[in-house]
Backbone as JSON, one array per atom type, in Angstrom:
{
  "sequence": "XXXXXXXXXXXXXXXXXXXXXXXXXXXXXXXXXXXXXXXXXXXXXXXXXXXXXXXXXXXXXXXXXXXXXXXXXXXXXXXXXXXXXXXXXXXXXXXXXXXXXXXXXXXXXXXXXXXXXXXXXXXXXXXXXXXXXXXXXXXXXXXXXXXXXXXXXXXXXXXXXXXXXXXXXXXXXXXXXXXXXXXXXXXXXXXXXXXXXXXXXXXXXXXXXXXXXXXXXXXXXXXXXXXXXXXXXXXXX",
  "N": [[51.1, 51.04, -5.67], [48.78, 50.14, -2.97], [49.06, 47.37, -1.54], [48.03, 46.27, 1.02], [45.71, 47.17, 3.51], [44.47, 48.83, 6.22], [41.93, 50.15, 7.29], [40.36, 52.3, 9.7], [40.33, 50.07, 11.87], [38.98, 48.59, 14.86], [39.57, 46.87, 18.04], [38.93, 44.75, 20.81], [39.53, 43.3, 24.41], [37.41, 41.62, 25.33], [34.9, 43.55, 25.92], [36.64, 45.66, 26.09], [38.33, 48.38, 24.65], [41.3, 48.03, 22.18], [42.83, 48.71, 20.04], [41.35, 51.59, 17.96], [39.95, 52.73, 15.06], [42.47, 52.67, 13.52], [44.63, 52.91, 11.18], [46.26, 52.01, 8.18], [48.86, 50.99, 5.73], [50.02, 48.23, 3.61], [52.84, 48.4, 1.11], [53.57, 46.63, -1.99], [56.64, 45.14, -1.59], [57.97, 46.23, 0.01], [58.85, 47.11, 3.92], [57.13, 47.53, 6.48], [57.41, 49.3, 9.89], [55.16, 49.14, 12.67], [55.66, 50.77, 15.4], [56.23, 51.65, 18.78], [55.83, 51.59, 22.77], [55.09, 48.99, 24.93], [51.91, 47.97, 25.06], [50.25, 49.39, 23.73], [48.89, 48.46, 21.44], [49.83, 47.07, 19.38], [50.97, 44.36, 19.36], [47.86, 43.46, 19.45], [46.73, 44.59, 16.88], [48.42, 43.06, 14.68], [47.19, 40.16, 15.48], [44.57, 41.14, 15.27], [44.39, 41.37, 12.08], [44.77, 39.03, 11.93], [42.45, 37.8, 12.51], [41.95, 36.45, 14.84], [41.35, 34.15, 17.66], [40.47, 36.3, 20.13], [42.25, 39.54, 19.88], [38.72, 40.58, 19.99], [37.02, 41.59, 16.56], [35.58, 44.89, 16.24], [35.26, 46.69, 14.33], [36.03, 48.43, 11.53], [38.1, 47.61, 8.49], [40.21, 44.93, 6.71], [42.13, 44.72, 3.75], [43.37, 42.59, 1.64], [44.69, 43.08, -1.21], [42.24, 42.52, -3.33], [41.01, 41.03, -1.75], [38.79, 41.08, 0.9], [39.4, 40.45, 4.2], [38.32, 41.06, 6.43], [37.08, 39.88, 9.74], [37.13, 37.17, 8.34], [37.9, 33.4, 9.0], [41.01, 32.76, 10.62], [42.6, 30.29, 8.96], [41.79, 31.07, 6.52], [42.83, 33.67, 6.14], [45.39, 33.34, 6.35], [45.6, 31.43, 3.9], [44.94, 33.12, 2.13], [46.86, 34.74, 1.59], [48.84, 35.53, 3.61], [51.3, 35.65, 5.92], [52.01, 34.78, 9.71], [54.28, 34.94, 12.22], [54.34, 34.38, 15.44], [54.47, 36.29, 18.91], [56.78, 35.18, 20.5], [57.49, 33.54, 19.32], [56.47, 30.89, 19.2], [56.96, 27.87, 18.84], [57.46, 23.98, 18.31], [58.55, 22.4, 20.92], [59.32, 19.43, 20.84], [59.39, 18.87, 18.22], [61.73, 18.19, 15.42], [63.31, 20.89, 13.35], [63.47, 20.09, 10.61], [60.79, 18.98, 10.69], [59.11, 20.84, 11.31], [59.31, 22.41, 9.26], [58.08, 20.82, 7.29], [55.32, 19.87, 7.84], [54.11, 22.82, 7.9], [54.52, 23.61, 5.18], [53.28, 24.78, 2.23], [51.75, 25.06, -1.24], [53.12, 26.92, -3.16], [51.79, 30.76, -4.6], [50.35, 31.3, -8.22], [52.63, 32.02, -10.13], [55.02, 32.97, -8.37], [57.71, 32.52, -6.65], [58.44, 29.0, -5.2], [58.91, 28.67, -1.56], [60.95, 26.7, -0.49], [61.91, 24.15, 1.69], [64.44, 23.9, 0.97], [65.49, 26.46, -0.06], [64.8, 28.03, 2.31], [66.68, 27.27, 3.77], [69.0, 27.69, 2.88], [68.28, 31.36, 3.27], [68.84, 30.57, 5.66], [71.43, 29.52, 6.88], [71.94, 28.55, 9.61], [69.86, 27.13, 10.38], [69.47, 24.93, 8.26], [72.66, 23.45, 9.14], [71.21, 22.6, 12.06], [68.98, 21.12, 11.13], [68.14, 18.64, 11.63], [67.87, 18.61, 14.86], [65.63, 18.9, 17.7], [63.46, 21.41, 18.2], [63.18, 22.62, 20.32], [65.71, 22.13, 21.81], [67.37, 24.36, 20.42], [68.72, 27.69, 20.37], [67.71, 30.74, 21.48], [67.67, 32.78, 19.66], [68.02, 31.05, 17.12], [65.38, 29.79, 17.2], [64.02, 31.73, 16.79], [64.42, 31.95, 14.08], [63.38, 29.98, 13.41], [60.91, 29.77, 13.46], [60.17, 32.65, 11.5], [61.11, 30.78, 8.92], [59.35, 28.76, 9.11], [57.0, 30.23, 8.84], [57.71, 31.11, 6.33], [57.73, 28.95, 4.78], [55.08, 28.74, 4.47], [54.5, 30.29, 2.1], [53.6, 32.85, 1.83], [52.84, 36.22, 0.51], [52.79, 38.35, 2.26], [54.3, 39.39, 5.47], [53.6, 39.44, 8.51], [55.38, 40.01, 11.69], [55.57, 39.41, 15.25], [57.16, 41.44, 17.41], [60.18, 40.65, 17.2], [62.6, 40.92, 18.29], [62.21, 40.2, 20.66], [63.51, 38.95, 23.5], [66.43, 38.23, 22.83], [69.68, 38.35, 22.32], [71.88, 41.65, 21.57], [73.7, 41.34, 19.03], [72.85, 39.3, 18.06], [69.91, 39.77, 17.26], [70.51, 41.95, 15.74], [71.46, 40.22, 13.49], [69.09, 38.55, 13.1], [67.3, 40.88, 12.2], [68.6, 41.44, 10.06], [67.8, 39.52, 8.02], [65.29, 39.47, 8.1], [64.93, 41.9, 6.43], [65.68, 40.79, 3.71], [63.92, 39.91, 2.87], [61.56, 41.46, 1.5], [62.94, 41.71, -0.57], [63.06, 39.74, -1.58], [60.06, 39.19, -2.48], [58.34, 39.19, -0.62], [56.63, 41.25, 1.71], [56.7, 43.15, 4.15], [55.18, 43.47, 7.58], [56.12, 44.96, 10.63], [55.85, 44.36, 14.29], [57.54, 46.18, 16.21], [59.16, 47.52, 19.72], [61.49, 47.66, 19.55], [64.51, 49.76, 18.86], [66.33, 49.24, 17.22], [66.15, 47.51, 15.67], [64.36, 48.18, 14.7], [65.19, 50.08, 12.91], [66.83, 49.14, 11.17], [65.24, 47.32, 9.6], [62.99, 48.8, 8.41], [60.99, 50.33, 6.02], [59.49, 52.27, 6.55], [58.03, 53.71, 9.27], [55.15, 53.15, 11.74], [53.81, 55.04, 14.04], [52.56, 53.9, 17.09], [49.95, 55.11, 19.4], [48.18, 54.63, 21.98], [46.76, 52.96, 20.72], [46.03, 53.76, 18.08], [47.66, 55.43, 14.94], [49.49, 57.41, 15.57], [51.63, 58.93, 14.58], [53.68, 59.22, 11.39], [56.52, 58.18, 9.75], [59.43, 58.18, 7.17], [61.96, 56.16, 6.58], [63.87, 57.32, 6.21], [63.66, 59.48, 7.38], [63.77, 58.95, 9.89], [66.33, 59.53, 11.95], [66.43, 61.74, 12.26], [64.29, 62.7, 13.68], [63.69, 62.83, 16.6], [62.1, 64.01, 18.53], [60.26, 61.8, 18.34], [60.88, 59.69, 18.76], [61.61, 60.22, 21.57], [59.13, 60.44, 22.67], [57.15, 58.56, 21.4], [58.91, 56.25, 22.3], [60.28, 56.27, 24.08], [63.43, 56.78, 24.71]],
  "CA": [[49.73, 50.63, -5.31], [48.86, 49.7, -2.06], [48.62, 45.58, -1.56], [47.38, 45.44, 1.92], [45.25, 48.34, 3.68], [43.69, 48.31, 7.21], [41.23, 50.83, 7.58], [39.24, 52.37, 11.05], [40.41, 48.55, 12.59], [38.85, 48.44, 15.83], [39.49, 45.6, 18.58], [39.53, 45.05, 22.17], [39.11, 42.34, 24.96], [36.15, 41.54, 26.49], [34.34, 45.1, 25.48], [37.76, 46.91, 26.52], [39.03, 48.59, 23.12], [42.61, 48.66, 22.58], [43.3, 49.57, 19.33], [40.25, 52.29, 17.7], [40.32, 53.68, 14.35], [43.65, 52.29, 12.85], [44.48, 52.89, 9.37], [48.26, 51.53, 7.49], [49.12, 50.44, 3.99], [52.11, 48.15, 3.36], [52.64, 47.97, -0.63], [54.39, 45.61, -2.03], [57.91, 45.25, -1.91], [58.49, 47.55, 1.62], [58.79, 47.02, 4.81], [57.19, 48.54, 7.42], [56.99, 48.79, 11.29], [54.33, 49.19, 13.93], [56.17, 51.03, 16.58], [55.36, 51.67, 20.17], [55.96, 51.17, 23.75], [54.61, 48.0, 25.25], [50.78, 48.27, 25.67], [50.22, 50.68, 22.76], [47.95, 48.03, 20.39], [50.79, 46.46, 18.4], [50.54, 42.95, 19.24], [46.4, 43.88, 19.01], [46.85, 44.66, 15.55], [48.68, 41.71, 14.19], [45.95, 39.43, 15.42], [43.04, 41.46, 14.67], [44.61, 41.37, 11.52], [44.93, 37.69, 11.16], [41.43, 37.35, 12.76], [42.65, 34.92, 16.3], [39.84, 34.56, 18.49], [41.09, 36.87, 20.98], [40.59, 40.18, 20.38], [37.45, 40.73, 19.07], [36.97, 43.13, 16.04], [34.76, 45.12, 16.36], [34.75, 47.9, 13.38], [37.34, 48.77, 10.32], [38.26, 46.38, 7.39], [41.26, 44.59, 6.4], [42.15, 44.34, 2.37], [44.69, 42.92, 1.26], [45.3, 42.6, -2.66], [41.29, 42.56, -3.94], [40.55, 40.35, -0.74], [38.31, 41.47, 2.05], [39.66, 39.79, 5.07], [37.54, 41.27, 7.56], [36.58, 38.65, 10.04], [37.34, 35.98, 7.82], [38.53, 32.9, 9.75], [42.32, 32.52, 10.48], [43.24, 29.9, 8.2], [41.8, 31.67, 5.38], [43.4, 34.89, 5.8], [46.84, 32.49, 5.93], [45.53, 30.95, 2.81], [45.0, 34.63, 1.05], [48.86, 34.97, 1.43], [49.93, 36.4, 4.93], [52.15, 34.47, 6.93], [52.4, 35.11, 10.78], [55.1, 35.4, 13.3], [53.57, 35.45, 16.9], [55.24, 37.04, 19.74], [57.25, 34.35, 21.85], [57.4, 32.29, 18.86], [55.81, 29.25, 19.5], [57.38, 26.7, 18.1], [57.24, 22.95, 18.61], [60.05, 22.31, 21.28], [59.48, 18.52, 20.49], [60.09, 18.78, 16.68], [62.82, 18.88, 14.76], [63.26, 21.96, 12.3], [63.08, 19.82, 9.42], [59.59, 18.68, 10.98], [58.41, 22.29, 11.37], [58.83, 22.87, 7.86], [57.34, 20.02, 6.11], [54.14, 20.34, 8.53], [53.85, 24.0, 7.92], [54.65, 23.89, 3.76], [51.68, 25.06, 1.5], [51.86, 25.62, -2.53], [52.99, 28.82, -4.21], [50.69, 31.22, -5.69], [51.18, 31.1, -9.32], [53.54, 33.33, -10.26], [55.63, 32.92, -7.4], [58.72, 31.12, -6.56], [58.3, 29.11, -3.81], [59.18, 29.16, -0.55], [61.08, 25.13, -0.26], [62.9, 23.76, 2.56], [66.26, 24.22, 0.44], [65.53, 27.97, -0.35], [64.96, 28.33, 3.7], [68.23, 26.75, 4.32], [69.94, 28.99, 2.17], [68.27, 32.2, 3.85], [69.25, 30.35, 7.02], [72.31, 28.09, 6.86], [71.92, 27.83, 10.51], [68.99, 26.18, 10.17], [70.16, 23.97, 7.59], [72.95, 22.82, 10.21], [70.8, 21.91, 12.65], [67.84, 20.67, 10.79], [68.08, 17.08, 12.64], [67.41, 19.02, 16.12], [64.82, 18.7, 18.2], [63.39, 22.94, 18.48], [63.25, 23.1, 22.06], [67.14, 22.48, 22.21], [67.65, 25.76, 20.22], [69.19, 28.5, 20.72], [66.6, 31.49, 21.34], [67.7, 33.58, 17.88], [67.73, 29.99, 16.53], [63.87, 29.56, 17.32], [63.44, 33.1, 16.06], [65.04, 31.89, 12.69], [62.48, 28.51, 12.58], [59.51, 30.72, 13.61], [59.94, 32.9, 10.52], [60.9, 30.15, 7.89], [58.27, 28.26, 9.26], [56.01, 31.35, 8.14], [57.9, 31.37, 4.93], [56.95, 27.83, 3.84], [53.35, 28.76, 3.74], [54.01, 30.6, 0.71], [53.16, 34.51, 1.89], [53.34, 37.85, 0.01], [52.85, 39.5, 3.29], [54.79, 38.64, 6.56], [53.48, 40.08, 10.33], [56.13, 39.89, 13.01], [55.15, 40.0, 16.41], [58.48, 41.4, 18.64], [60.31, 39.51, 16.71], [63.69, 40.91, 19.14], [62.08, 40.0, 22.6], [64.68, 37.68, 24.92], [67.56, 38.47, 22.05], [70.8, 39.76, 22.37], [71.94, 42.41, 20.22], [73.87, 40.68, 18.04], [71.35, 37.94, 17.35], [69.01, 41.28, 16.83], [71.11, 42.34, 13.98], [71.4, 39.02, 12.43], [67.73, 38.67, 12.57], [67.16, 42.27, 11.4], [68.94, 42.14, 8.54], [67.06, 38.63, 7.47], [63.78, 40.42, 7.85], [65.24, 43.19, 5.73], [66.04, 40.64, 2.74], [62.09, 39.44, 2.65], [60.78, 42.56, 0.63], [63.17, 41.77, -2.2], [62.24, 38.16, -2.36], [59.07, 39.39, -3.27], [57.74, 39.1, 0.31], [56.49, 42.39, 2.43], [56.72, 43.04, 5.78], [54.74, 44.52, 8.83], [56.62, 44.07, 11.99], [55.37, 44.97, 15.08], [58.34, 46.06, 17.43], [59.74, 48.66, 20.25], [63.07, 48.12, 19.85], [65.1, 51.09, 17.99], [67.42, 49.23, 16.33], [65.56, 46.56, 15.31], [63.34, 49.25, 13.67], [66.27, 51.59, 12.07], [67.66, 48.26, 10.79], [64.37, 46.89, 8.65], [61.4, 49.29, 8.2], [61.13, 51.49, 5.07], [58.67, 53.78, 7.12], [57.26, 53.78, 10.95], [53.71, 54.26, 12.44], [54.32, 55.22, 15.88], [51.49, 53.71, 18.05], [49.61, 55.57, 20.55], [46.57, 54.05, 21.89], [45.44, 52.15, 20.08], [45.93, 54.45, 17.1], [48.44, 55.73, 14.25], [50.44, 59.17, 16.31], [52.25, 59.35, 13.58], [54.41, 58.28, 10.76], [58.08, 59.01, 9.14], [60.18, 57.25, 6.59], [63.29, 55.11, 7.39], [65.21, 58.14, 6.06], [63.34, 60.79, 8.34], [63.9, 58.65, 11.27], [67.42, 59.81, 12.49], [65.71, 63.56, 12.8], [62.78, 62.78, 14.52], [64.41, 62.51, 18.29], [61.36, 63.75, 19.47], [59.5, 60.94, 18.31], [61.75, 58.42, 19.61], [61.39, 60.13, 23.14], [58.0, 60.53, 22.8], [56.88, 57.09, 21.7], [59.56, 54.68, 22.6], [61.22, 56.41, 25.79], [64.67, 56.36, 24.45]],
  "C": [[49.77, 49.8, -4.03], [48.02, 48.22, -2.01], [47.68, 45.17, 0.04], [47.2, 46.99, 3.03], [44.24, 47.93, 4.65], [42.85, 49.93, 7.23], [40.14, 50.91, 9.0], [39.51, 50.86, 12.0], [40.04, 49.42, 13.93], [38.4, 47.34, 16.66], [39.72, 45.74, 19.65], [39.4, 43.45, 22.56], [38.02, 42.15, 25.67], [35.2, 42.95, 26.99], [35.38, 46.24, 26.04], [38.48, 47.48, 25.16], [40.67, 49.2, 23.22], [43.1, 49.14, 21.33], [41.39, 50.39, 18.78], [40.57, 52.87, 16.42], [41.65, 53.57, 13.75], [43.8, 52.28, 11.85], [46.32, 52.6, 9.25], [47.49, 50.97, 6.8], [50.35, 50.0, 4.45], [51.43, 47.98, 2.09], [53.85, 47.2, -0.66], [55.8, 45.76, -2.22], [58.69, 45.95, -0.97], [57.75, 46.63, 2.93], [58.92, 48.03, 6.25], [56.75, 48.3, 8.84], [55.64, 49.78, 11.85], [55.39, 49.46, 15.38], [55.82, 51.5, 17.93], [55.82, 51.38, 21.19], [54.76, 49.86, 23.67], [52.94, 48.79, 26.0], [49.31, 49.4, 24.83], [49.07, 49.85, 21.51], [48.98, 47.42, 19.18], [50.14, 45.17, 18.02], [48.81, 42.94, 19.13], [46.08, 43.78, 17.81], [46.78, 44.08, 15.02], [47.32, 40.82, 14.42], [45.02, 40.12, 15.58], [43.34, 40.7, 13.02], [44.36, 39.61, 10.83], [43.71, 36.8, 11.88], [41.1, 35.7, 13.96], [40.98, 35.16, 17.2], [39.64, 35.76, 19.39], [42.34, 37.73, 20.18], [39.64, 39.86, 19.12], [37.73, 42.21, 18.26], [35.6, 43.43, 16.11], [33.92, 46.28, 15.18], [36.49, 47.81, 12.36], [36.74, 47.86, 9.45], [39.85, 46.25, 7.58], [41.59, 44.01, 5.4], [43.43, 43.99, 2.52], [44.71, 42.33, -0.74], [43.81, 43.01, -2.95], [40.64, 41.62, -2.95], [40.04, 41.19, 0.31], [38.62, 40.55, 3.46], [39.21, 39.84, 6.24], [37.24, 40.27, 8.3], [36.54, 37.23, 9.72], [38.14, 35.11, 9.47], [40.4, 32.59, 9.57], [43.34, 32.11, 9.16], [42.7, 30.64, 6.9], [42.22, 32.87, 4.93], [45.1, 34.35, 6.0], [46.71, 32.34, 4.6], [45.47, 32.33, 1.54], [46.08, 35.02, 0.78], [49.42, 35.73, 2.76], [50.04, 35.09, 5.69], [52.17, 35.54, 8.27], [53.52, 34.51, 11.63], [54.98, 35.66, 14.24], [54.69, 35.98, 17.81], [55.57, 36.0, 20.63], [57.52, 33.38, 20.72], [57.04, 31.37, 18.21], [55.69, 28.07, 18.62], [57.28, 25.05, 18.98], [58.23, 22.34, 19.5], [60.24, 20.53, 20.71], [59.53, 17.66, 19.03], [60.84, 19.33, 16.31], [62.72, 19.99, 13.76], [62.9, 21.62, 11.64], [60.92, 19.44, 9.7], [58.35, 20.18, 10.37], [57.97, 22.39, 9.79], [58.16, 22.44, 7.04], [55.74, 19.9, 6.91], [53.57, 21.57, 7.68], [53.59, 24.3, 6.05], [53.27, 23.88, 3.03], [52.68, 25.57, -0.09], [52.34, 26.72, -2.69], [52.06, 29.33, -4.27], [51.23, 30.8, -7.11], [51.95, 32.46, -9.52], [54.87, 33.49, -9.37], [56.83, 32.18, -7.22], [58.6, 30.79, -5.15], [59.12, 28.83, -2.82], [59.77, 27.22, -0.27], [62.0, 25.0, 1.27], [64.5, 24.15, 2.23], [66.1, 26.05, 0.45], [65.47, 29.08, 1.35], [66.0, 28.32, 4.18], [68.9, 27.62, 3.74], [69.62, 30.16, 2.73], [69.11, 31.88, 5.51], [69.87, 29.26, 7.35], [72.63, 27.77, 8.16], [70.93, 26.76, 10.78], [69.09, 24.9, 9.61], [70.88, 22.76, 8.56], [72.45, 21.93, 11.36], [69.06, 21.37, 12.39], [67.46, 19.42, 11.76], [67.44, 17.32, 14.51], [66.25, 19.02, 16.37], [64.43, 20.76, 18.67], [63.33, 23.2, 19.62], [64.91, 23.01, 22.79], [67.64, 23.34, 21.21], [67.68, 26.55, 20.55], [67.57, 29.77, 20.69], [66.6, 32.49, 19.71], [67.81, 32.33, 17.09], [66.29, 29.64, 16.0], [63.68, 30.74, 16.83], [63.69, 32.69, 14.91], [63.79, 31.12, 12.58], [61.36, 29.25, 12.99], [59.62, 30.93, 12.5], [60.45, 31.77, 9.2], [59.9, 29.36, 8.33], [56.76, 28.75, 8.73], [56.63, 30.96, 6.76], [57.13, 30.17, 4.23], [55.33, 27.63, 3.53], [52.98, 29.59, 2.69], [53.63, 32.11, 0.79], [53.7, 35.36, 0.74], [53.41, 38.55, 1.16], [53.04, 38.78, 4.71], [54.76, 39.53, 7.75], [54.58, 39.23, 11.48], [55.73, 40.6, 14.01], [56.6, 40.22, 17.41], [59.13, 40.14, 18.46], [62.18, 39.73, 17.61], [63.34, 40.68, 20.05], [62.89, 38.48, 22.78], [65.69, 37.81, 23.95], [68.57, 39.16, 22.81], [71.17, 40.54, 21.28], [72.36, 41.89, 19.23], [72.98, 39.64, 17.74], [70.37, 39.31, 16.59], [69.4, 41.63, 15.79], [70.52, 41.12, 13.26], [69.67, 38.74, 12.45], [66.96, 39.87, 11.88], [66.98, 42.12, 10.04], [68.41, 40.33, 7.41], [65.78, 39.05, 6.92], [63.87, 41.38, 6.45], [65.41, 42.8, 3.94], [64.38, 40.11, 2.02], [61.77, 39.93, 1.19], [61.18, 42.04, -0.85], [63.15, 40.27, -2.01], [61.17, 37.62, -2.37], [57.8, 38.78, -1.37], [57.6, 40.55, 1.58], [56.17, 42.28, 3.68], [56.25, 43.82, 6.69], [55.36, 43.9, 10.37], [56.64, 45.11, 13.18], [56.38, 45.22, 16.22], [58.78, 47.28, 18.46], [61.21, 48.72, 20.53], [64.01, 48.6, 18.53], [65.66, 50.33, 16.96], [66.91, 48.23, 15.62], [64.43, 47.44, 13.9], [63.63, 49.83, 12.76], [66.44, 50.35, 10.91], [66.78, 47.59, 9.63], [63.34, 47.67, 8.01], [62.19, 50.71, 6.78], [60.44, 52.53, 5.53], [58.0, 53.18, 8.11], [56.33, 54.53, 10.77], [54.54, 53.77, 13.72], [52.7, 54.78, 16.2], [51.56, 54.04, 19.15], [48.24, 55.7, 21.21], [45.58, 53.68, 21.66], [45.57, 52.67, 18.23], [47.11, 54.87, 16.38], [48.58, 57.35, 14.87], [51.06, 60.05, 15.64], [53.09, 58.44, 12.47], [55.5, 59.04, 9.85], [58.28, 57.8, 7.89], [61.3, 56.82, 7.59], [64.29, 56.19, 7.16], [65.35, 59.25, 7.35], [63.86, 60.45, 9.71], [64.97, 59.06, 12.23], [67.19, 61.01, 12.89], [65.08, 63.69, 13.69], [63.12, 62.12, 16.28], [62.88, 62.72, 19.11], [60.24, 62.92, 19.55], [59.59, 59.73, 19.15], [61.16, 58.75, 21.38], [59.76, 59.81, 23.42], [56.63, 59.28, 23.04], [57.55, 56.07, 22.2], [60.37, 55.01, 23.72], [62.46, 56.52, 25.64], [65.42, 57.7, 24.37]]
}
């Protein structure tokens, strides 16, 4: 059963429409990407999705669970259970990690186990290490780590990453990959918006390819090694 279901989404800037007509399901317990060249309505998506001022929607819906999230304001489509991940980041360079987290921390649902400072540290015993740091003297896959537990401590079922490999090196790329990848089974699902291959092969149970705005197509994570001419097609590769 599908937990979170965008239908017809349409959003632009300043009456320019960049995505039109968008439809995806994640269900619970999978993780899936938003793939695309740069320019394609990814990052569009995500914040339509999580209702930022900038863009404007202009048509669709956005359910997730028995919630209408349409238009709702920001914090209340946080408070419904999705955690975000923007693109660059944007973390506090003048707080420490541990700061981040106890700022950012929100309740459980019931039912839930939650999401604590210790249970972060354990997904991310680098974090742990340098809890005492100040985030602006971190490493860049460092700040990618306190970005997403920073999301975690607000307690999500459903976690949007915006290019969550941009300024990485590969290895950091893995090791953040395969973090992303452990989400689903600790009862947290994932839409992550990225164009880089391996980053994609490495977490997503099934790809939409974005192409203007719109769903081009879509594979599983198994199909994906077949589909060459998708790869060239959407991601240039």
């Amino acid at each position: 059963m599908s937990v979170f279901v965008v239908t017809d989404l349409a959003a632009g800037y300043q009456g320019h429409p960049v995505i039109d007509g968008l439809n995806l399901t994640v269900t619970e317990g999978e993780a899936v990407a938003l793939a695309g060249r740069n320019g394609m309505g990814k990052t569009t998506a995500l914040k339509a999705v999580m209702s930022l001022s900038v863009p404007r929607v202009s048509g669709g819906s956005v359910v997730f669970g028995h919630a209408d999230l349409t238009r709702r304001k920001p914090y209340q489509v946080a408070r419904a259970g999705i955690g975000y991940v923007p693109q660059g980041r944007r973390i506090f360079a003048s707080l420490i990690v541990e700061e981040h987290l106890d700022v950012a921390a929100r309740p459980a649902p019931t039912g839930y186990q939650a999401w604590t400072r210790d249970r972060v540290y354990a997904l991310f015993p680098r974090l742990a290490e340098r809890k005492q740091h100040k985030a602006g003297t971190l490493s860049g896959g460092e700040q990618q780590m306190l970005a997403i537990a920073r999301a975690l401590v607000t307690n999500p079922r459903l976690m949007l990453l915006d290019e969550p490999s941009e300024g990485l090196a590969p290895k950091i790329v893995r090791q953040v990959a395969d973090i992303i990848k452990e989400l689903p089974r600790a009862g947290v699902s994932v839409l992550i918006a990225e164009q880089d291959l391996a980053m994609v092969r490495r977490v997503a149970d099934r790809v939409y390819f974005l192409d203007r705005g719109r769903v081009a197509d879509e594979v599983t994570a198994r199909e994906l090694p077949d589909r060459g001419d998708l790869l060239d097609r959407y991601l240039g590769v």
